[in-house]
FIDO-60472 format. One line per 4 residues: number of its first residue (from 0); their letters; for each residue x, y, z of C-alpha. Coordinates in pm, whole numbers. Layout:
N
NUM) A) X Y Z | ... .
! end
This chain:
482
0) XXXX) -3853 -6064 -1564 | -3815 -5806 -1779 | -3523 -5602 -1908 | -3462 -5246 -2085 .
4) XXXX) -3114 -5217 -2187 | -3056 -4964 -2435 | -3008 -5123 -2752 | -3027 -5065 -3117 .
8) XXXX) -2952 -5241 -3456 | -2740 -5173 -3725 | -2854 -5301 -4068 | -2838 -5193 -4408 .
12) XXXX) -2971 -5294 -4784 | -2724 -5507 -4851 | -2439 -5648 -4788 | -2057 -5445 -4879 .
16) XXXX) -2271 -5130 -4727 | -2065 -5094 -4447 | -2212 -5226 -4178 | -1949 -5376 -3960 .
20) XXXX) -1752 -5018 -4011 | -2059 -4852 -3857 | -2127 -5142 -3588 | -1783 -5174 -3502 .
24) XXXX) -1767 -4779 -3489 | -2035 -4696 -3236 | -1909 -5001 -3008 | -1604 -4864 -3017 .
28) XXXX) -1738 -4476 -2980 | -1970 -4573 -2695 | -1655 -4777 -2523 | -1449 -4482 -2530 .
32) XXXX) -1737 -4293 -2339 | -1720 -4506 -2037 | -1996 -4691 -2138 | -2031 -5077 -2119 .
36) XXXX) -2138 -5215 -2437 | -2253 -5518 -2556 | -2138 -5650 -2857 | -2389 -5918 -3053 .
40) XXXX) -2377 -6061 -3481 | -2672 -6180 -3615 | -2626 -6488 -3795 | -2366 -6773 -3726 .
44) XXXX) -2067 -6497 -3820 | -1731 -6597 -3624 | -1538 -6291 -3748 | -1728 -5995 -3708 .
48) XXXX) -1765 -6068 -3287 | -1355 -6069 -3281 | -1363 -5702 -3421 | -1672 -5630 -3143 .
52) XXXX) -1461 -5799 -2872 | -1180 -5579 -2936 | -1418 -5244 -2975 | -1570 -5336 -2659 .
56) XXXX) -1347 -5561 -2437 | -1613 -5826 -2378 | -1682 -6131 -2572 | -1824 -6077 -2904 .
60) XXXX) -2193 -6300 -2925 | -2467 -6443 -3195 | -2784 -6442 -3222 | -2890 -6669 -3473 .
64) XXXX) -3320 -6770 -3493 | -3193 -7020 -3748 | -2946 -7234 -3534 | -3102 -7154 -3200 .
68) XXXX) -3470 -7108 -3254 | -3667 -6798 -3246 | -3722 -6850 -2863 | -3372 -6835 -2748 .
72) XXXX) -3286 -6505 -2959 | -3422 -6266 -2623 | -3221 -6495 -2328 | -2892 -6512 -2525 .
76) XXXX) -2930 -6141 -2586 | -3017 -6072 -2271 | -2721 -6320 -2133 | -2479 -6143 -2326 .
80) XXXX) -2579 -5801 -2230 | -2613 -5825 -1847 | -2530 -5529 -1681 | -2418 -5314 -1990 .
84) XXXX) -2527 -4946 -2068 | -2617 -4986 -2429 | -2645 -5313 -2664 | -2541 -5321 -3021 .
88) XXXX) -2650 -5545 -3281 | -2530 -5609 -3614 | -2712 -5742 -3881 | -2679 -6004 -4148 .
92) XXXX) -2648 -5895 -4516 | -2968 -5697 -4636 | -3244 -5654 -4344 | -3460 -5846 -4474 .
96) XXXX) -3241 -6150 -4640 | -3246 -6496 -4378 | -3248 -6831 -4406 | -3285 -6908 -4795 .
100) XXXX) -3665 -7046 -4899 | -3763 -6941 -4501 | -3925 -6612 -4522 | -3789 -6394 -4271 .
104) XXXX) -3654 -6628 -4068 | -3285 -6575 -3939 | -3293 -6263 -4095 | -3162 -5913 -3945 .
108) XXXX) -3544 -5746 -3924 | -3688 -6056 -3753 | -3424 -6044 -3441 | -3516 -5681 -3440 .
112) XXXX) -3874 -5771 -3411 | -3784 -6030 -3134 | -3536 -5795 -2924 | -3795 -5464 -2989 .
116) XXXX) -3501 -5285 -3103 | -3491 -4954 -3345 | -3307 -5030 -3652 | -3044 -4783 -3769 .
120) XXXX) -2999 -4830 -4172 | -2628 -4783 -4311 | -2664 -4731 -4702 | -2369 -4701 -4941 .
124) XXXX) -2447 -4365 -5081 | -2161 -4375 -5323 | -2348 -4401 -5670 | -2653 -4242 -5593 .
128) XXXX) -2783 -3892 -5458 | -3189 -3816 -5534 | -3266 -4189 -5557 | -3087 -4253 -5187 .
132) XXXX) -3437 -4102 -5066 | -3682 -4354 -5269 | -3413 -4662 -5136 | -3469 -4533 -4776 .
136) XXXX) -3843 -4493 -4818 | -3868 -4897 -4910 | -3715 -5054 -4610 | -3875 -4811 -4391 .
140) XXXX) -4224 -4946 -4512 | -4170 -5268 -4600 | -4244 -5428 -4318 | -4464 -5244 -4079 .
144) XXXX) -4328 -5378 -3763 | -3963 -5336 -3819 | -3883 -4992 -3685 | -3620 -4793 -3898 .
148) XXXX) -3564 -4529 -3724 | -3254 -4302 -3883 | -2991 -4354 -4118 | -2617 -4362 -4189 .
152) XXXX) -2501 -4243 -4495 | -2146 -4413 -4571 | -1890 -4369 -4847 | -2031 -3998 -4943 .
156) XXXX) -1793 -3847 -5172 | -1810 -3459 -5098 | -2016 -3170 -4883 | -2161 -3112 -5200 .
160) XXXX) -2290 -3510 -5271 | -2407 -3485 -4848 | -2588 -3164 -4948 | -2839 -3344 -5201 .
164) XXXX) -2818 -3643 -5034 | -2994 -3504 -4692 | -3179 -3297 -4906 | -3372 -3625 -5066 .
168) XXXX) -3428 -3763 -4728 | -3582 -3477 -4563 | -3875 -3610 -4775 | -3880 -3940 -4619 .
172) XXXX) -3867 -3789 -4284 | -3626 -4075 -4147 | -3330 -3916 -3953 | -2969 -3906 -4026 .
176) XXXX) -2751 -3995 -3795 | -2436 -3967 -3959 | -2237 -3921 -4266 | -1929 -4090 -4302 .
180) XXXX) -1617 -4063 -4641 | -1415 -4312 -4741 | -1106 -4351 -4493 | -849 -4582 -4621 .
184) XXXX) -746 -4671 -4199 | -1089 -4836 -4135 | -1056 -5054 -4465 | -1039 -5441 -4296 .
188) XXXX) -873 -5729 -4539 | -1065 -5961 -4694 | -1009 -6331 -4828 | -1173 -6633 -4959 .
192) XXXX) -1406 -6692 -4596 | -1484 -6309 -4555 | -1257 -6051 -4333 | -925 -6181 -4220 .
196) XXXX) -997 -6222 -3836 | -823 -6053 -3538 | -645 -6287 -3393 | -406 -6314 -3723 .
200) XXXX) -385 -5923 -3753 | -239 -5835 -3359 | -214 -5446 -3380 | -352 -5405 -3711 .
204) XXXX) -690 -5509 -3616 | -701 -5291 -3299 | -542 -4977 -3533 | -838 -5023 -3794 .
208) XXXX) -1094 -5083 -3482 | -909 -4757 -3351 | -945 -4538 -3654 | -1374 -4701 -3697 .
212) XXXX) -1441 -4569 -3330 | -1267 -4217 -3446 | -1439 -4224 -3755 | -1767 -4287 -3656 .
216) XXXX) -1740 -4038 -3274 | -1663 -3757 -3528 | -1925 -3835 -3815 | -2220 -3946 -3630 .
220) XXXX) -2483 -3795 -3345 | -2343 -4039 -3077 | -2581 -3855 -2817 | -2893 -3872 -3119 .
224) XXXX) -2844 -4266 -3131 | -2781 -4336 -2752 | -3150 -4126 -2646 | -3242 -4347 -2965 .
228) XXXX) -3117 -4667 -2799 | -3254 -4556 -2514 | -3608 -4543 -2658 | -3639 -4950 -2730 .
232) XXXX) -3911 -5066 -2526 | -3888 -5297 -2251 | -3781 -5698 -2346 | -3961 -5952 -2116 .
236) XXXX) -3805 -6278 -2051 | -3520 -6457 -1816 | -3150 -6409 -1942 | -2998 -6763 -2095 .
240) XXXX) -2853 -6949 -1802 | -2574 -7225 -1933 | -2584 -7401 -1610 | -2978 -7386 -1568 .
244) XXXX) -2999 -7522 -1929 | -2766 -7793 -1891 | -2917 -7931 -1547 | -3241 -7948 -1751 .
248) XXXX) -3141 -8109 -2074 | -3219 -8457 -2042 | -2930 -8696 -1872 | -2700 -8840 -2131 .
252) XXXX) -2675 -9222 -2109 | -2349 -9312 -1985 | -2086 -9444 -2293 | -1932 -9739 -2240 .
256) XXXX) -1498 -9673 -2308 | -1363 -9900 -2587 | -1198 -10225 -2495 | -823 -10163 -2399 .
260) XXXX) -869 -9774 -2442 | -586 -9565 -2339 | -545 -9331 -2056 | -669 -9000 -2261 .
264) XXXX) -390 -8736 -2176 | -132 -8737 -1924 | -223 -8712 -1520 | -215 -8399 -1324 .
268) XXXX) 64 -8362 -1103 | 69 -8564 -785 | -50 -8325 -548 | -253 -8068 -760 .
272) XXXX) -587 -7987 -609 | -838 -8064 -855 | -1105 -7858 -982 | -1474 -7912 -833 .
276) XXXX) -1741 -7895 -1082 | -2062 -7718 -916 | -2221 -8044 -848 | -1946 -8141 -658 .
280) XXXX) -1794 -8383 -864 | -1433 -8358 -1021 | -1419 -8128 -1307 | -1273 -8237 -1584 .
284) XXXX) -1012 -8081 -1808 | -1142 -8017 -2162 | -855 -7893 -2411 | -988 -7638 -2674 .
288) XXXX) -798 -7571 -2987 | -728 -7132 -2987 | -504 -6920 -3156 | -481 -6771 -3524 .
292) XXXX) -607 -7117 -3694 | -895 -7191 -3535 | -1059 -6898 -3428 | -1430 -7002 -3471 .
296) XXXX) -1590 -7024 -3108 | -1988 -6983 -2987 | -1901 -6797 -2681 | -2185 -6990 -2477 .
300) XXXX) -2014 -7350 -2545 | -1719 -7260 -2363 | -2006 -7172 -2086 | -2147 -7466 -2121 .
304) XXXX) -1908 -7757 -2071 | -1809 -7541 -1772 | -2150 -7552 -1683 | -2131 -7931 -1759 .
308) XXXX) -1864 -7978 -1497 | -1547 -7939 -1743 | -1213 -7658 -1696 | -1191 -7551 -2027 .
312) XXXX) -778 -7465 -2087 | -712 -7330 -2424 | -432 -7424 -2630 | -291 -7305 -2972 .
316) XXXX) -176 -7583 -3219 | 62 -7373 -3379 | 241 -7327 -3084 | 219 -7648 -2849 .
320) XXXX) 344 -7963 -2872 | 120 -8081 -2644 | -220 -8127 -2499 | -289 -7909 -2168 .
324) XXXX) -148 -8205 -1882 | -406 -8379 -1734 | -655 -8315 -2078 | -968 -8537 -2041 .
328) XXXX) -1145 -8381 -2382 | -1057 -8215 -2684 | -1293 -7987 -2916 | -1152 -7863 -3208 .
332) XXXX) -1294 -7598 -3374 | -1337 -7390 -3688 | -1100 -7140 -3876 | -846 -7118 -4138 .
336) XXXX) -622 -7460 -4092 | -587 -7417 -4469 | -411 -7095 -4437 | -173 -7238 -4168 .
340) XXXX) -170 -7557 -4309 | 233 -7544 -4339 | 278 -7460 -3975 | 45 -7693 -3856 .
344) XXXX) 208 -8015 -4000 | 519 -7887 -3911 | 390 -7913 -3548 | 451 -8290 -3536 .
348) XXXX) 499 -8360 -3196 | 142 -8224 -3154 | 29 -8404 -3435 | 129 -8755 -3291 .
352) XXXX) -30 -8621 -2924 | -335 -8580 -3066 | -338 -8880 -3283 | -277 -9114 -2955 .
356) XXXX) -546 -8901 -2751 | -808 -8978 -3022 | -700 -9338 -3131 | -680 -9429 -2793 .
360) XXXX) -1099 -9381 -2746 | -1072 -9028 -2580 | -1362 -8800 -2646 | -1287 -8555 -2974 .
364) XXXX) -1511 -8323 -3068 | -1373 -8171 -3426 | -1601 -7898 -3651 | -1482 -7753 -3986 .
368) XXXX) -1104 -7699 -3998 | -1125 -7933 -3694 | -1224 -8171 -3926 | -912 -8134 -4169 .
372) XXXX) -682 -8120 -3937 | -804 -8446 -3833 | -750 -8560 -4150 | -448 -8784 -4308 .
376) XXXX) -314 -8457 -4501 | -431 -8122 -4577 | -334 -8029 -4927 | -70 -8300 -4968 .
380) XXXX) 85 -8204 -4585 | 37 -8437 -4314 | -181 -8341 -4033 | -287 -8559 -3729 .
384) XXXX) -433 -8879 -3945 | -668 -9029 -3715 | -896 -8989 -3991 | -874 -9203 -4299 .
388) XXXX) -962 -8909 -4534 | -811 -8643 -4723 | -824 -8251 -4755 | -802 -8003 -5005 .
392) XXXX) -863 -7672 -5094 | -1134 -7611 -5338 | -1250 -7306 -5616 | -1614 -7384 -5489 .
396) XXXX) -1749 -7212 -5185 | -2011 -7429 -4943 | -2224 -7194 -4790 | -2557 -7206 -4633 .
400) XXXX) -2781 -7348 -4333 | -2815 -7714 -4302 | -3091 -7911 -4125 | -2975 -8209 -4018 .
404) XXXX) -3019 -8558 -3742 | -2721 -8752 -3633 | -2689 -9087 -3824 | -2463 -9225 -3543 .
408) XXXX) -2478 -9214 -3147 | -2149 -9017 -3026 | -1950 -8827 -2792 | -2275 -8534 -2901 .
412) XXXX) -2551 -8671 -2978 | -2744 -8974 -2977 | -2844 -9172 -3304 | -3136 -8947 -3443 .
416) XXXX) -3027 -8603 -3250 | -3214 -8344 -3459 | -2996 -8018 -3513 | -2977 -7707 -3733 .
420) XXXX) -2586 -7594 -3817 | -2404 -7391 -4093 | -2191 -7504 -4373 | -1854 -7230 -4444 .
424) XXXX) -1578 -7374 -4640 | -1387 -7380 -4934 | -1221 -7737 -4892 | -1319 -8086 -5017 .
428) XXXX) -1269 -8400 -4757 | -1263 -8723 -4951 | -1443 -8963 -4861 | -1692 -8737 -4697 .
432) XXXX) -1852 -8980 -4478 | -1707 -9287 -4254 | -1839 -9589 -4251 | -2014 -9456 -3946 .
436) XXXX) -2119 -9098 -4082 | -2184 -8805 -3818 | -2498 -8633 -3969 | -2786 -8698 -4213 .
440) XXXX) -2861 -8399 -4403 | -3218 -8318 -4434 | -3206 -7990 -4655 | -3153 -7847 -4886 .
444) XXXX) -3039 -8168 -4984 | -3032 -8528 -4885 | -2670 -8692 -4744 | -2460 -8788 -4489 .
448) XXXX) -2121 -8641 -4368 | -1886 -8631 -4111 | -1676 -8900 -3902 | -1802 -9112 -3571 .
452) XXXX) -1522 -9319 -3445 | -1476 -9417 -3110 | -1461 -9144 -2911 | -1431 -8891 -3207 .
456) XXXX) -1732 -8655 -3364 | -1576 -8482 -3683 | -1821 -8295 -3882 | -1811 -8005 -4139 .
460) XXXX) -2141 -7852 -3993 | -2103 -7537 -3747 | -2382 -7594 -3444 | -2535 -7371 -3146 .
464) XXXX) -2469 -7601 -2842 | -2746 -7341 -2661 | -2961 -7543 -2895 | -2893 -7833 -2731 .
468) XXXX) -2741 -7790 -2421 | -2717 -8188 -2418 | -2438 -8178 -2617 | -2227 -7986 -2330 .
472) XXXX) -2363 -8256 -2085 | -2318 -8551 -2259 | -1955 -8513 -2427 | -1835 -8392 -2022 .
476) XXXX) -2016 -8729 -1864 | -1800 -8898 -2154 | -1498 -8727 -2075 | -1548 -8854 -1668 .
480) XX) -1601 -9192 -1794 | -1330 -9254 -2100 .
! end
């Protein structure tokens, strides 16, 4: 099978150059066109794909050769972009920086390579004019097989500073696409995690999305990068299929439901018609933590516990004071529970729901903020203490992929699982481990974390559940049987 979607990728030098402006931009610009565009982050990014989603109206996705493999970047891409006119991709800080001590690997010019796709390079012009030309000239022959083919200039200051600045690249003979100034409308906030994301901004994320696709349809040669798009050659390969890739991941043994464990979640109304999962059997209801504090989601794992046999219902924990009737599962995800922390324990009668639904041997699946709100108390409030462990916030930032094996069998995984995730957080659980720890971390360095209690998984470590579609299978068989 092979596929030629228009497509291109947006990358720059470094990071701060402006490349989810640009990105952003052109999804937006191409939207407004008619077009259907497909909105993709490399790298395991939550935020940027919210600002995509809203440019585009589809569901912002990752492609990420670190936590999924290089093999899985062209299906997932292709998944994603089904059907669409054009694709858009945006990189990872520089286009050549990845996975730290790993070459290339994860890095914005090797999912170019893999996708086939021309790379369009945004560079912060703002302190520089002749020397723009010998910047350009580097990344266009660093690497022989990454095709840069033009160039937006961002934050020029005047016609004058454009003048030279065109004028150096005319020697370089790498097309410019655009030329964008400083406009304070497109300016998105920042704190300690990165860009604050949509879903706390409401109509001040889709003003500044607004003012990136004006911006960018009256600075740049929409038609120049669409022919340009256009141009990528054809990408071989079948599209990522969650159901396919669950039905072949290899049967999950069937848990056995702690001794006296409760019924997990109340019953559906006598009389409701359940759900059938496409295997026929009864789906299941799995309850996913939404809203403004946790806000980190892989688009595909919501694809694939449906896939698994499970009705995903979201909730939002600053809202309800209970789980979705009838809940079977729980996954609780990442985001800023540190930010919300206030609201959160103030949400008590969800608090003591979600304690009983996880004490009483019901499958949990909790990653990141997840984790804290897990926790006895998040910087001295209480939160939902079926954890015995504490969280605060921290001045140190955790960053980085982790390479890991689960220590314990769970709800995910079995007892020497191997998986790749990514560490994000400025917070500190103590003790970092339970007696039954969730991971062993292979690199960079050498320990275990995270919480495996009866039916709960609780885990600092982000993970690609295309990966291992397993995971989807095996925490659904545990929700039929709990």
């Amino acid at each position: 099978m092979t596929s030629s979607v228009p497509r291109l990728v947006v990358a720059a030098p470094s990071s701060g150059s402006g490349k989810t402006t640009v990105a952003t931009g052109l999804m937006a610009a191409f939207a407004a066109r008619g077009l259907a565009v497909s909105p993709h982050k490399v790298g395991p990014d939550y935020i940027d794909p919210g600002y995509h989603a809203l440019a585009t109206g589809r569901v912002g996705r990752n492609l990420d050769a670190y936590l999924c493999g290089t093999g899985l970047i062209a299906p997932l891409f292709l998944h994603g972009s089904r059907g669409c006119d054009i694709a858009v991709v945006e990189g990872v800080m520089g286009l050549f920086d990845g996975a730290a001590g790993e070459g290339e690997l994860a890095s914005t010019a090797q999912v170019a390579k893999l996708l086939r796709a021309p790379v369009v390079l945004v560079v912060d012009a703002s302190s520089q004019s002749r020397s723009v030309a010998a910047l350009v000239h580097g990344f266009t022959t660093w690497d022989p097989e990454v095709r840069v083919a033009g160039v937006i200039l961002n934050k020029v200051g005047s016609d004058r500073h454009e003048a030279l600045l065109r004028e150096a690249l005319e020697s370089v003979g790498v097309p410019v696409f655009g030329v964008l100034r400083r406009v304070p409308q497109v300016d998105t906030p920042s704190r300690h995690l990165g860009l604050v994301p949509v879903a706390e901004r409401g109509a001040a994320a889709v003003e500044a999305v607004a003012a990136m696709g004006s911006q960018v349809a009256d600075s740049c040669d929409l038609d120049g990068l669409l022919a340009l798009a256009r141009g990528a050659g054809a990408l071989s390969g079948a599209a990522f299929d969650a159901a396919e890739a669950v039905v072949s991941s290899p049967p999950p043994p069937l848990p056995v439901p702690a001794p006296g464990a409760a019924a997990p979640g109340p019953p559906l109304r006598p009389g409701r018609p359940r759900p059938q999962a496409p295997d026929g059997l009864e789906k299941v209801r799995v309850a996913v933590a939404g809203g403004a504090a946790f806000t980190f989601s892989y688009a595909e794992h919501g694809e694939l516990l449906a896939a698994a046999g499970a009705e995903v219902v979201v909730f939002d924990p600053l809202r309800d004071e209970g789980l979705p009737e009838g809940t079977r599962g729980l996954v609780i995800g990442g985001g800023f529970p540190e930010v919300y922390a206030a609201e959160l324990s103030a949400n008590e009668p969800l608090r003591k729901v979600v304690a009983e639904f996880a004490l009483g041997g019901a499958p949990v699946a909790a990653e990141c903020a997840g984790l804290l709100y897990l926790c006895r108390e998040l910087d001295g409030r209480p939160m939902c203490g079926v954890l015995d462990a504490t969280a605060r916030m921290s001045e140190r930032l955790t960053l980085g992929y982790r390479d890991a094996v689960a220590v314990s069998d769970s709800v995910l995984a079995g007892a020497g699982t191997r998986m790749r995730g990514h560490e994000f957080h400025r917070t500190v659980v103590e003790p970092g481990a339970g007696a039954a720890p969730a991971w062993g971390v292979r690199a960079p360095d050498r320990r275990v974390e995270g919480f495996v209690q009866q039916g709960v998984h609780a885990s600092y470590l982000h993970t690609h559940w295309a990966a291992e579609p397993g995971v989807a299978r095996r925490f659904v068989e545990r929700c039929r049987t709990s």
